[in-house]
C-alpha positions as CSV (number, residue, x, y, z in Angstrom):
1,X,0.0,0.0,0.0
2,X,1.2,3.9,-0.3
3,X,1.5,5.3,2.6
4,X,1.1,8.5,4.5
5,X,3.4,8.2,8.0
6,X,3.3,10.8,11.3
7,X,4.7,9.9,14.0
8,X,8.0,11.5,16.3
9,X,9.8,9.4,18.9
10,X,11.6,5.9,18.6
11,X,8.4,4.2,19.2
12,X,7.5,5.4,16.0
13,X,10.3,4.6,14.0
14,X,10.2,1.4,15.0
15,X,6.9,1.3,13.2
16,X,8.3,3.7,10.1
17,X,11.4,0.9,9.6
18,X,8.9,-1.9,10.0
19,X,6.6,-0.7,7.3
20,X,9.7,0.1,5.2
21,X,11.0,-3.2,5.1
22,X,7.8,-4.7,4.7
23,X,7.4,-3.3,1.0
24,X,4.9,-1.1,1.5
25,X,5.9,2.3,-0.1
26,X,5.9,5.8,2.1
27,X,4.8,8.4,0.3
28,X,5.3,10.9,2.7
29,X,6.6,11.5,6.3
30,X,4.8,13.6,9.0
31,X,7.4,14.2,12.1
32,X,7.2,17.3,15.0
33,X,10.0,19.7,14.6
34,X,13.1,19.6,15.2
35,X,13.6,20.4,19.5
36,X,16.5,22.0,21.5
37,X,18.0,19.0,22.6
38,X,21.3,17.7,24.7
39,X,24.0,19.7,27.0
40,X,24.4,22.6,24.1
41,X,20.3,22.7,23.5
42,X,21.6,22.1,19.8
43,X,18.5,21.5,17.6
44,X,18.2,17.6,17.3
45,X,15.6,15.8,14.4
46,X,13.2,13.2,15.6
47,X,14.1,9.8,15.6
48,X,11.6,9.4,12.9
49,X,13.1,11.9,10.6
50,X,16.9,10.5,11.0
51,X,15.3,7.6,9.8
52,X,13.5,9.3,7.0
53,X,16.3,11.2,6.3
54,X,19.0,8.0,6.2
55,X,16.0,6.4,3.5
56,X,15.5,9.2,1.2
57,X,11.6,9.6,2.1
58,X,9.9,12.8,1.7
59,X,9.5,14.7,5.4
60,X,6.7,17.4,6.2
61,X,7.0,18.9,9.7
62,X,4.2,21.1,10.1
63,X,4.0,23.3,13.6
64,X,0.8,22.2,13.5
65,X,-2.7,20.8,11.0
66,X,-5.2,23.6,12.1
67,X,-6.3,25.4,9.3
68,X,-7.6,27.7,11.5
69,X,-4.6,27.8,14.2
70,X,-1.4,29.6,15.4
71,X,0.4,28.5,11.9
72,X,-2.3,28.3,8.9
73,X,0.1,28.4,6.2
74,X,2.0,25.1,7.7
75,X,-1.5,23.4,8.1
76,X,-2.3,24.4,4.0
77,X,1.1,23.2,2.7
78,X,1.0,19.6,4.9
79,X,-2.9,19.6,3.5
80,X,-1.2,19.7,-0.2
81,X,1.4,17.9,0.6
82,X,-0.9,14.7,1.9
83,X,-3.3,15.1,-1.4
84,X,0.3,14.5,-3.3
85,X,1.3,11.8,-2.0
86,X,-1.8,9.9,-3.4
87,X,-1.6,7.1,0.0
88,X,-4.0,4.4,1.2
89,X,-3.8,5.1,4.2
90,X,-2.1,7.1,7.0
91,X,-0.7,5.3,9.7
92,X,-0.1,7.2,13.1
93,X,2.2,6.4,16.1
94,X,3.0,8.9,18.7
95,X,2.9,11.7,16.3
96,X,2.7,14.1,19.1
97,X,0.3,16.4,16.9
98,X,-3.6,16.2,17.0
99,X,-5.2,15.5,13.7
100,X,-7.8,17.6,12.9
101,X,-11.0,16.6,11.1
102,X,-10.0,17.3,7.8
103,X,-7.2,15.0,7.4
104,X,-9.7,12.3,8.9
105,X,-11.9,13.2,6.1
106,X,-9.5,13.6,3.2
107,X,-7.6,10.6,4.3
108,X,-11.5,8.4,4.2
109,X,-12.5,9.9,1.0
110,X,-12.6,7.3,-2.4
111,X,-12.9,4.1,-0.3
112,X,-9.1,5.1,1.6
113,X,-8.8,3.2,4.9
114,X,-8.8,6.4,6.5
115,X,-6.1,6.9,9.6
116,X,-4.7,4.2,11.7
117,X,-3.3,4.4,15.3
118,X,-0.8,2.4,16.7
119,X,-1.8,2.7,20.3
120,X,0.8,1.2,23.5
121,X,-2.4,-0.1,25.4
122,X,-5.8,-2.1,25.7
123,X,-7.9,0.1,24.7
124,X,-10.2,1.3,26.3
125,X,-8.1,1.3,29.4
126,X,-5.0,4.3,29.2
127,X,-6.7,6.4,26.3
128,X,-4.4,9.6,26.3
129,X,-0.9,10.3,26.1
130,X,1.1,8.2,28.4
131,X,-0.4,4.5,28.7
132,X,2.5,2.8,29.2
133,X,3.4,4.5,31.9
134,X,-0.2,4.8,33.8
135,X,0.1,0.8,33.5
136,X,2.6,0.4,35.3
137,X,1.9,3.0,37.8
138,X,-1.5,1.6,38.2
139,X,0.2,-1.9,38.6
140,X,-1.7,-3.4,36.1
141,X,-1.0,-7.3,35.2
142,X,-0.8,-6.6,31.6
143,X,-0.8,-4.3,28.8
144,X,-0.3,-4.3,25.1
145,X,-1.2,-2.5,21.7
146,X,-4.4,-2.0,19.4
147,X,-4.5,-0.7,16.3
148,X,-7.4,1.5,16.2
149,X,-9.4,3.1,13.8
150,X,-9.3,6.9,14.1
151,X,-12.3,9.1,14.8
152,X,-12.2,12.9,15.9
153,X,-12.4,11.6,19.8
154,X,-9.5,10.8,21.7
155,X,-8.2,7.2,21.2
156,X,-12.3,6.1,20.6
157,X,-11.9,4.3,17.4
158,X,-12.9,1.1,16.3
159,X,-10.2,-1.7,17.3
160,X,-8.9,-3.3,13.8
161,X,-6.2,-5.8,16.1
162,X,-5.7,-5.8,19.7
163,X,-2.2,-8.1,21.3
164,X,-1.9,-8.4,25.0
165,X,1.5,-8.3,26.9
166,X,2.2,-9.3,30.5
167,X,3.8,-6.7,32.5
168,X,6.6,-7.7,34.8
169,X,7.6,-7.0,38.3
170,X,10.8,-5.7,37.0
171,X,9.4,-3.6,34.0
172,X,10.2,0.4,33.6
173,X,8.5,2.4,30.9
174,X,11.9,2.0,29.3
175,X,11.7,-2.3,29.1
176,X,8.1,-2.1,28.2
177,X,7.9,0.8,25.7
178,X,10.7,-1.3,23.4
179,X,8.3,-4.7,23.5
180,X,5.5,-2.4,22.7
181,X,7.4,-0.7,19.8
182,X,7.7,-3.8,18.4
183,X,4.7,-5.4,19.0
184,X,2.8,-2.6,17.5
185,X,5.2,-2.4,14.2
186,X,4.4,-5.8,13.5
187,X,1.0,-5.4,14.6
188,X,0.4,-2.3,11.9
189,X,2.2,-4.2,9.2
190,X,0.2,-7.2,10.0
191,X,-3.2,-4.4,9.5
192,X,-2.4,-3.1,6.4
193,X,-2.1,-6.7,5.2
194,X,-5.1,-8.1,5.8
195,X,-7.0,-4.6,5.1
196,X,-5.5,-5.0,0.9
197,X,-7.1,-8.7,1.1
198,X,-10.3,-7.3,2.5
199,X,-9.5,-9.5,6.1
200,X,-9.9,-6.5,8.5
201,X,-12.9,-6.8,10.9
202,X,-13.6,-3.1,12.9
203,X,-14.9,-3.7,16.3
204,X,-16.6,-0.9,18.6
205,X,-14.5,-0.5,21.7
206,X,-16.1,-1.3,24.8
207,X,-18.0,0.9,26.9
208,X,-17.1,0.1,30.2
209,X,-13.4,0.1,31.7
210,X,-12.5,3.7,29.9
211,X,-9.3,5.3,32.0
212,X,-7.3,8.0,30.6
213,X,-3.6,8.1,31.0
214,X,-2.9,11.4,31.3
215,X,0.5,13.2,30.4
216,X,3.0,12.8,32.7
217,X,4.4,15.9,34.4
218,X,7.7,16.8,35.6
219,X,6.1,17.4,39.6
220,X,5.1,13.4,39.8
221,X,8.9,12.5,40.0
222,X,9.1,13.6,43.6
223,X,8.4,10.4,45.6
224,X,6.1,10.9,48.6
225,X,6.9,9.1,51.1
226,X,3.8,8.9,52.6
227,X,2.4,6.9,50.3
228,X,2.9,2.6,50.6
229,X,5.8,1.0,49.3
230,X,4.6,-0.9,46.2
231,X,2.9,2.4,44.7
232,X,6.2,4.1,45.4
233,X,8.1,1.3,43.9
234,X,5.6,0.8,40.6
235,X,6.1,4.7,40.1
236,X,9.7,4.2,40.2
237,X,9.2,1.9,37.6
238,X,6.6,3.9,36.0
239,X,9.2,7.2,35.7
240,X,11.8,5.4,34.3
241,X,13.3,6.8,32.6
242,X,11.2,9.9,32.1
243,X,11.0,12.1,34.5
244,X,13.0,10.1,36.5
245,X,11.7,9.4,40.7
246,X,13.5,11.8,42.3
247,X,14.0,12.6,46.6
248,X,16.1,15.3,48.4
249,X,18.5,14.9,51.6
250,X,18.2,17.4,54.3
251,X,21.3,19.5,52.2
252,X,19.0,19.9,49.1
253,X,20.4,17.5,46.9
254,X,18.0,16.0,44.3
255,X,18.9,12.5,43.7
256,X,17.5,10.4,41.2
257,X,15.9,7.2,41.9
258,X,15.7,4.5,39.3
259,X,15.4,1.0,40.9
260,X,13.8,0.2,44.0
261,X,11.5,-2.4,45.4
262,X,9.0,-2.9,48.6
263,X,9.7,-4.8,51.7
264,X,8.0,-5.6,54.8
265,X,7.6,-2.9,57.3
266,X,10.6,-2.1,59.9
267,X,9.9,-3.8,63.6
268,X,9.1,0.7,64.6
269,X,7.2,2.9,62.1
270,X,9.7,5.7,61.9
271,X,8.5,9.5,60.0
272,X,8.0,8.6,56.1
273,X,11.8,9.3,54.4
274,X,14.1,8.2,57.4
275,X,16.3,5.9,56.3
276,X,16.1,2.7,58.5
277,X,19.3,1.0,57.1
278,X,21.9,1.0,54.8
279,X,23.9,-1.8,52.9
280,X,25.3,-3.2,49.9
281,X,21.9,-4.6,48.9
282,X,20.3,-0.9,49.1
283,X,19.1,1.9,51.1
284,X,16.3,1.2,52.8
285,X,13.8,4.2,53.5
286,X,10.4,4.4,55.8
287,X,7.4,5.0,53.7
288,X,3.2,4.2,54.9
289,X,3.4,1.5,57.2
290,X,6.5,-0.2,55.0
291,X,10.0,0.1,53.5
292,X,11.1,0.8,50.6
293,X,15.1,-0.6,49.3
294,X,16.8,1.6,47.1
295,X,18.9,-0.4,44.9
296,X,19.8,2.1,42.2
297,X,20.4,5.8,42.4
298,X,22.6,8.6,40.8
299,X,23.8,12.7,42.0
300,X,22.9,15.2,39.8
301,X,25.9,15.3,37.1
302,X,26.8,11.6,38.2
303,X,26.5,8.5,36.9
304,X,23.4,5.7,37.8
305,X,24.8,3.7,40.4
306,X,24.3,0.6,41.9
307,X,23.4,1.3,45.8
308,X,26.9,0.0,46.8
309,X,28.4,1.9,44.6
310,X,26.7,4.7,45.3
311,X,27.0,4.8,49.0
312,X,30.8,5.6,48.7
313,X,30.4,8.9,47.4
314,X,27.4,10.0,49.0
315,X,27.6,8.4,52.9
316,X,23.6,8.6,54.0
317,X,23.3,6.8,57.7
318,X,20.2,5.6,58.9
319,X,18.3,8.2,60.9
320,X,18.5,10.4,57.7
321,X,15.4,11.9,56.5
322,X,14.6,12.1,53.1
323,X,12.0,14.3,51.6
């Protein structure tokens, strides 16, 4: 099939490269702008346009597809440029812009199969921008992706495939997001298949069990100690690696938190953030009624350190409070 391709980040490109190599042609490439990015805020493409770029596929990166917004004449030029490119279809992962009703429309018209959405979930739970994340926070047993029909309401579409995952005790947003990158390239390639020989069946997406994941915001990375030690150690998980759990000693120092796991409660029940011990295996900190073990950490400037490790150059001692 031609195809029309907008998505940003390298859960997208994993799709882009997928579709590539599977022989159907991209006709054109939609992709954010290039962002400020690194130490020297140098502008940095998207992982979808060095990929683009590396393949010699045509790249649009409109500001944004209002035709009545902030940037009109960007909206007009990617509206010509997507009735040029003649697709089939335009396929959507993590594109980062919303698409507004017109490009539904001009990508339904003549019997097209409209716009697909590779989406990192089970729809309908974790609509919105960050499911992978909100499944893991919410400790959810398993996750996954569905390709989905898009319709102007957010993530509502018909389900065209749906593929479950388990999610493990260990997973970050990191481990899970690359199993769901590839699950849902195959799983869009596998769509566009069976759509040319007339094999895909749209289902309506249930009504019960909607939840939204909602974007994540710098503010949640500040662990509350108050709050029981699994949900601090699934939003641990959940954070990494963006925005990264984050808790401060008593001389202001923000230190990242990327690895740490529950454990039974300590004989007391010290202030939530002391720190009850300290060893090789981790730093163990009072939270609600429980402890919490520390095992991987890093200074700001410093490397991610194994608890051990770290402990030489920071030298926390039980009694510490941590807030």
């Amino acid at each position: 099939m031609n195809v029309v391709f907008a998505g940003t980040p390298e859960f997208a490109r994993v799709a882009l490269e997928r579709l590539h190599a599977s022989g159907h042609t991209i006709r054109l490439v939609l992709t954010q702008p290039d962002r400020p990015a690194g130490r020297g805020m140098k502008l940095q493409a998207s992982a979808v346009k060095q990929f683009a770029l590396d393949h010699a596929l045509t790249v649009a990166q409109p500001r944004s597809l209002r035709l009545d917004g902030k940037y009109p004449e960007d909206a007009v030029a990617a509206r010509q440029a997507i009735a040029q490119a003649d697709a089939d279809v335009m396929v959507v992962a993590a594109y980062g812009l919303i698409l507004p009703q017109w490009v539904l429309d001009d990508m339904a018209q003549a019997g097209k199969l409209g716009c697909l959405n590779i989406h990192g979930s089970l729809l309908p739970r974790w609509r919105g921008a960050a499911p992978i994340h909100r499944a893991i926070e919410a400790g959810d047993a398993e996750t996954g992706v569905t390709i989905m029909q898009m319709d102007a309401g957010l993530d509502t579409g018909d389900m065209l495939l749906v593929h479950s995952v388990p999610i493990g005790e260990h997973d970050t947003t990191a481990t899970l997001h690359d199993r769901l990158a590839d699950l849902g390239a195959d799983l869009v390639v596998q769509a566009l298949d069976r759509a040319a020989a007339g094999h895909l069946q749209p289902q309506r997406q249930p009504q019960t069990g909607v939840t939204y994941a909602h974007k994540i915001e710098k503010h949640e990375a500040a662990i509350d100690w108050h709050l029981d030690a699994p949900t601090i150690a699934r939003r641990v998980r959940a954070f990494n690696p963006f925005p990264g759990a984050t808790t401060t000693t008593l001389q202001g120092e923000v230190l990242k938190v990327w690895a740490a796991q529950p454990a039974p409660a300590a004989a007391a029940n010290p202030l939530p953030g002391t720190i009850v011990a300290v060893g090789a295996e981790g730093i163990a900190v009072a939270a609600m009624n429980s402890v919490v073990i520390l095992t991987e950490l890093q200074r700001p400037g410093g490397k991610r350190l194994a608890a051990a490790d770290f402990l030489r150059g920071v030298p926390l001692q039980v009694g510490q409070v941590l807030a």
